[in-house]
Structure formats: C-alpha cells, structure tokens
PAKOL-982899 format. One record per residue (C-alpha): x, y, z; residue number from 1. Coordinates in steps of 0.02 Angstrom, whole numbers. Each point is the difference from the previous one (the first is absolute). Layout:
BEGIN
+--------+--------+--------+-----+
!      x !      y !      z ! num !
+--------+--------+--------+-----+
!      X !      Y !      Z ! NUM !
...
+--------+--------+--------+-----+
This chain:
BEGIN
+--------+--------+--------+-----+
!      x !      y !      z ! num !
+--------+--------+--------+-----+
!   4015 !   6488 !   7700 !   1 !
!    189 !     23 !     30 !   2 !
!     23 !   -200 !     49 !   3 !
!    -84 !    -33 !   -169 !   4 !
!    109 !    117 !   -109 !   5 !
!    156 !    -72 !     93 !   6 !
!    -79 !   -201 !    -36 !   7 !
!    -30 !     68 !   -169 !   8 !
!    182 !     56 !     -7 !   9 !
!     91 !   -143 !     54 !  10 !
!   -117 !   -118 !   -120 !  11 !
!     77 !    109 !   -139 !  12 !
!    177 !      1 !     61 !  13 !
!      2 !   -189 !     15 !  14 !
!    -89 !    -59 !   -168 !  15 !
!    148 !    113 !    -86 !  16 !
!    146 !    -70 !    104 !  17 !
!    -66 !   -174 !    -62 !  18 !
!     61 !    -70 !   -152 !  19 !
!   -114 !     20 !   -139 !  20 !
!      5 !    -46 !   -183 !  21 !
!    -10 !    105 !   -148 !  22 !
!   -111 !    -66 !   -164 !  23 !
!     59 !     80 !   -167 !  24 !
!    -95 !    -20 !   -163 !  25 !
!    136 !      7 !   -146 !  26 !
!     -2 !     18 !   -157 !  27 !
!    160 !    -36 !   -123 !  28 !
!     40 !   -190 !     82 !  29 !
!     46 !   -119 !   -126 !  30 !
!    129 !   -111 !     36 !  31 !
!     92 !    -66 !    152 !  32 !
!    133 !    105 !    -26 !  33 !
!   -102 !    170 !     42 !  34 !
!    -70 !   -114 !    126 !  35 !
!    172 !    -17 !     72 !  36 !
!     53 !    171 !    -32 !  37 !
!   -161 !     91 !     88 !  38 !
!     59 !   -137 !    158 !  39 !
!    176 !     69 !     -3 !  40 !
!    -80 !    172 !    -34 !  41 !
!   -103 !     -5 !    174 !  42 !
!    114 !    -89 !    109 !  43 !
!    130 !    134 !    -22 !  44 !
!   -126 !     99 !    152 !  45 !
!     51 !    -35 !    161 !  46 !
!   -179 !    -10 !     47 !  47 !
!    -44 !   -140 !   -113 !  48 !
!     -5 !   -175 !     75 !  49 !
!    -49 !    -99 !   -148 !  50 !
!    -91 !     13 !   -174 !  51 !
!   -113 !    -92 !   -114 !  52 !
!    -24 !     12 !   -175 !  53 !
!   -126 !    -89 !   -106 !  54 !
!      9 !     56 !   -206 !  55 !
!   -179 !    -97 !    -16 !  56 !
!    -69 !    109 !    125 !  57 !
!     91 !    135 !    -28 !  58 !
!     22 !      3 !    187 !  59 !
!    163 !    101 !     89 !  60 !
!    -27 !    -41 !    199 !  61 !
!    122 !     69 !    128 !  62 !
!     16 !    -42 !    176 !  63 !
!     95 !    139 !    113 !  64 !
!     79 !    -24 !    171 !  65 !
!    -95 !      9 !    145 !  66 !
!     -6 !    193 !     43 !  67 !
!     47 !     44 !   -175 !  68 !
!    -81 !     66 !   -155 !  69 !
!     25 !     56 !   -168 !  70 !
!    -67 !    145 !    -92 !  71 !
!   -148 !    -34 !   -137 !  72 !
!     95 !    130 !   -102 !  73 !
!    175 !    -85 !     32 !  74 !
!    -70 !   -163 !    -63 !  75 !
!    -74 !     94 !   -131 !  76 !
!    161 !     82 !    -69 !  77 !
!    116 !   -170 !     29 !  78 !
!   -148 !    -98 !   -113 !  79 !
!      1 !    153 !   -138 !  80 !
!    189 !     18 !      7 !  81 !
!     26 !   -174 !    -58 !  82 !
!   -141 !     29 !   -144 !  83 !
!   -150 !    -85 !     69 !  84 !
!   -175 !     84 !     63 !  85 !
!    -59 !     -2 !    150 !  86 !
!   -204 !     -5 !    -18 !  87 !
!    -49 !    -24 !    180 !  88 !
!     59 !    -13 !    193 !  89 !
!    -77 !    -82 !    135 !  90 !
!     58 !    -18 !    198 !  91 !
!    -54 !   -159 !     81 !  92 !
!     33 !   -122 !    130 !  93 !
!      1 !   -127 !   -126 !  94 !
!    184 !   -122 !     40 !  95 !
!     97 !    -40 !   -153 !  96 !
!    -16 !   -179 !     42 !  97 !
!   -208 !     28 !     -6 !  98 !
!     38 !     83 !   -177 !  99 !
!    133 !   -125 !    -61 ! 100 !
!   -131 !   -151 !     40 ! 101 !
!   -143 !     99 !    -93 ! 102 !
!    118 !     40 !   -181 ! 103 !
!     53 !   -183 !     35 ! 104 !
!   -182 !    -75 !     13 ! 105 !
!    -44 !    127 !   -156 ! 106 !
!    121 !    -71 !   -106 ! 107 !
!    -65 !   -188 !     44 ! 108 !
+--------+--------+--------+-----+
C-alpha cells in the first residue's frame, strides 16, 4: 500500500513539473490588434513559453515552462483586465505546434 501511494506520488509530481498547455475560451476578440495585445498581455509571466491566439476560434492557448504554471484565476484576471471574457479553461498536453496545425488546417 505505501509503494503504491509513493508511485502514485511521484506520477503526480512529474506530470506537473512537465510543461503543459493552457486552452482559454474568449470572448471579446475581434481584431489582430487584441490578438496582439492578449500575446503581449501573457508573455509578460515568466512562466509563459509561448501563446496562440485564433479570433475565429476564439481560442487563447498558453504554453508554460517546463516545471511552471499559471493560475486559472491569474489568467482569468489578465484576460478581464484588458476587457475580454474568459468563458472556459482547459489543461492539456496538447503542443502549440499540434494546435497551430489544427487553426491552420481549420482555416483551409
């Protein structure tokens, strides 16, 4: 029972020291200049590694730093703070370059 709770443990530790990516749905995205902003916005975090936007999809994506995360409600309050609202958040494993090709095949 113990060796299991410690496997269980270390399982945990190591899927949140891995670099994940954040999915925001947002509402408020109509140009490329909130597009731009909401990139400038994000990549003022020191855990952010790169970010995504997509107005059709009204898709924010975030990748963090390996070992790094940022808060749903920090995300939340940078999004709101520069007027736009933030329907929905979703952690995956998702890479931006799997989410990049997908908006890019959408918009074929």
């Amino acid at each position: 029972m113990k060796k299991t709770l410690i496997a269980i443990a270390l399982t945990v530790l190591v899927t949140a020291a891995q670099a994940g990516t954040i999915e925001m749905k947002v509402y408020g995205l109509v140009c490329g200049f909130c597009a731009q902003g909401i990139e400038k916005t994000l990549r003022k975090n020191p855990a952010t590694a790169d970010v995504v936007v997509s107005l059709e999809n009204k898709l924010v994506a975030v990748s963090t730093r390996d070992g790094q995360d940022i808060s749903d409600s920090d995300l939340t309050k940078a999004l709101t703070d520069s007027g736009y609202d933030v329907k929905a958040i979703t952690r995956t494993q998702r890479s931006l370059a799997d989410i990049r090709a997908e908006l890019g095949k959408a918009g074929k």
